[in-house]
VOBA-1610 file (N, C-alpha, C; in pm, whole numbers, padded with zeros to 5 digits, always signed):
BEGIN
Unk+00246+03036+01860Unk+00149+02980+01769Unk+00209+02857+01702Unk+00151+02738+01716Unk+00211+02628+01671Unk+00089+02586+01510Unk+00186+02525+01435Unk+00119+02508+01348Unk+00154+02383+01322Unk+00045+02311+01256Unk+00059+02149+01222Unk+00154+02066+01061Unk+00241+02045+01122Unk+00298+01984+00952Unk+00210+01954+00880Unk+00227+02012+00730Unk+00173+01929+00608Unk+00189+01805+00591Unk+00050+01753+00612Unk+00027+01601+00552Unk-00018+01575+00421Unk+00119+01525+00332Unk+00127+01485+00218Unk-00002+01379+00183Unk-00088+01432+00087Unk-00205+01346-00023Unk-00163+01246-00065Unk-00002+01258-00163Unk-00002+01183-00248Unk+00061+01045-00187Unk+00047+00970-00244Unk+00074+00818-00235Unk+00228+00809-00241Unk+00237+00696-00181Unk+00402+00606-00233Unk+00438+00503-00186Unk+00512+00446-00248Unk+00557+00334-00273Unk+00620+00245-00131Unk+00497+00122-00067Unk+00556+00136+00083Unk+00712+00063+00073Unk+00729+00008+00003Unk+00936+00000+00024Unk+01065+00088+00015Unk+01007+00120-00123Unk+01159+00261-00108Unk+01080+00423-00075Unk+00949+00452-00066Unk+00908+00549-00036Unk+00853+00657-00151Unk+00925+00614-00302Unk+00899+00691-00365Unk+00749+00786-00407Unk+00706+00872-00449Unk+00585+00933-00482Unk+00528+00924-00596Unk+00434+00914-00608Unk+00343+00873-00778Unk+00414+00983-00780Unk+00374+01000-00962Unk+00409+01135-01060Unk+00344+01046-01172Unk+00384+01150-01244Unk+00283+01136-01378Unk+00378+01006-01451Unk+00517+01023-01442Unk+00606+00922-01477Unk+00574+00754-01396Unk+00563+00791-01254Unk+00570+00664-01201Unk+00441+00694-01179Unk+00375+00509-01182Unk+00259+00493-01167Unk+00273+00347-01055Unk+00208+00355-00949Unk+00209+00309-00867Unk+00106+00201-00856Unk+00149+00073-00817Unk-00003-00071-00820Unk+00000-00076-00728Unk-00109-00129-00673Unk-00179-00138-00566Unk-00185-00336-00544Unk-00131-00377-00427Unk-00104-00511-00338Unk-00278-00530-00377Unk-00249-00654-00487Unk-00362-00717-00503Unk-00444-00783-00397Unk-00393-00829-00363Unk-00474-00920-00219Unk-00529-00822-00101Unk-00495-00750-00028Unk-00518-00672+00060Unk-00560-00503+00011Unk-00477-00450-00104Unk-00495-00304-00206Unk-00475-00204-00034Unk-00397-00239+00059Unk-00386-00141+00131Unk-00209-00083+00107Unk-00135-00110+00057Unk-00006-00066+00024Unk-00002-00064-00146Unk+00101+00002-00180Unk+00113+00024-00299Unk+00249+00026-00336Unk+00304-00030-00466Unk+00450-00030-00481Unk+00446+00056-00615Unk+00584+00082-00657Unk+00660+00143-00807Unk+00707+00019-00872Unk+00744-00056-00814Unk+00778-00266-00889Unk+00756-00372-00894Unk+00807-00447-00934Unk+00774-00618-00839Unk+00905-00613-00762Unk+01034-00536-00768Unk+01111-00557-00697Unk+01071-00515-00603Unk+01060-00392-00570Unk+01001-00370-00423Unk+00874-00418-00365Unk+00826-00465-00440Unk+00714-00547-00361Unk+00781-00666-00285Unk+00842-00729-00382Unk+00894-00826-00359Unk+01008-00845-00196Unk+01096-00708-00220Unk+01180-00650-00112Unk+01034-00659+00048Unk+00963-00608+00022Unk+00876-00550+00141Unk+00786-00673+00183Unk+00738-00812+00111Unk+00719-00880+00129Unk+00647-00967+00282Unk+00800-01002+00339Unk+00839-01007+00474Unk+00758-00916+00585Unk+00781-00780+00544Unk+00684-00697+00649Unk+00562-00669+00615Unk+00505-00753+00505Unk+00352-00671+00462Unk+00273-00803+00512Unk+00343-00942+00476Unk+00317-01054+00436Unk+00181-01075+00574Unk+00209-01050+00720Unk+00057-01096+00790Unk-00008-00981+00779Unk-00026-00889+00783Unk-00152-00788+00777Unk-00220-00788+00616Unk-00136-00830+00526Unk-00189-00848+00414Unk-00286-00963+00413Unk-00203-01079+00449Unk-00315-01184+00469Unk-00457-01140+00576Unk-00435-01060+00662Unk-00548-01041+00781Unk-00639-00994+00711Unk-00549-00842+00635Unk-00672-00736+00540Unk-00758-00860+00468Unk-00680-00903+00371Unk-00762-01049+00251Unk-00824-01107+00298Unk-00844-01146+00425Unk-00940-01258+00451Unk-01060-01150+00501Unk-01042-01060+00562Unk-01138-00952+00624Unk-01211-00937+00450Unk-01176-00873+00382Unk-01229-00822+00251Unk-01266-00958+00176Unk-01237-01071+00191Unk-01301-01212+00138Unk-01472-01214+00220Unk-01448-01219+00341Unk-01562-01197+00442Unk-01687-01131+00396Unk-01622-00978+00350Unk-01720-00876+00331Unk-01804-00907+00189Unk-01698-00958+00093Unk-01778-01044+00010Unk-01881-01121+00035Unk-01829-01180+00105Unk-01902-01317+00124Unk-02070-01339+00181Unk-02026-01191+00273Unk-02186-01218+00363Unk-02213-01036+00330Unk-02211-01005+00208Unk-02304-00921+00138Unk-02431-00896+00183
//
């Protein structure tokens, strides 16, 4: 009988990985809101690898605005 790993709900932080808690509160990548950090350092750190799909998401979600 095989059973399927638990897939974790909660959110975290896409650079160092960490998990919301009631302590850390996690923002959400203004431009795109598909990743979420615990800093500006790690945003800042993750940058580099977010930097074209962020722009792709933003212009997709500019779009959806646009032609409402």
């Amino acid at each position: 009988m095989d059973s399927e790993p638990a897939v974790s709900t909660k959110t975290c932080c896409a650079s160092c990985g960490i998990e919301e808690s009631d302590d850390i509160k996690l923002k959400s990548c203004t431009a795109c809101k598909l990743v979420r950090y615990c800093s500006v350092k790690c945003q800042r750190e993750h940058r580099p690898q977010h930097k074209r799909e962020c722009k792709k998401r933003a212009a997709e979600l500019h779009d959806e605005i646009l032609f409402r």
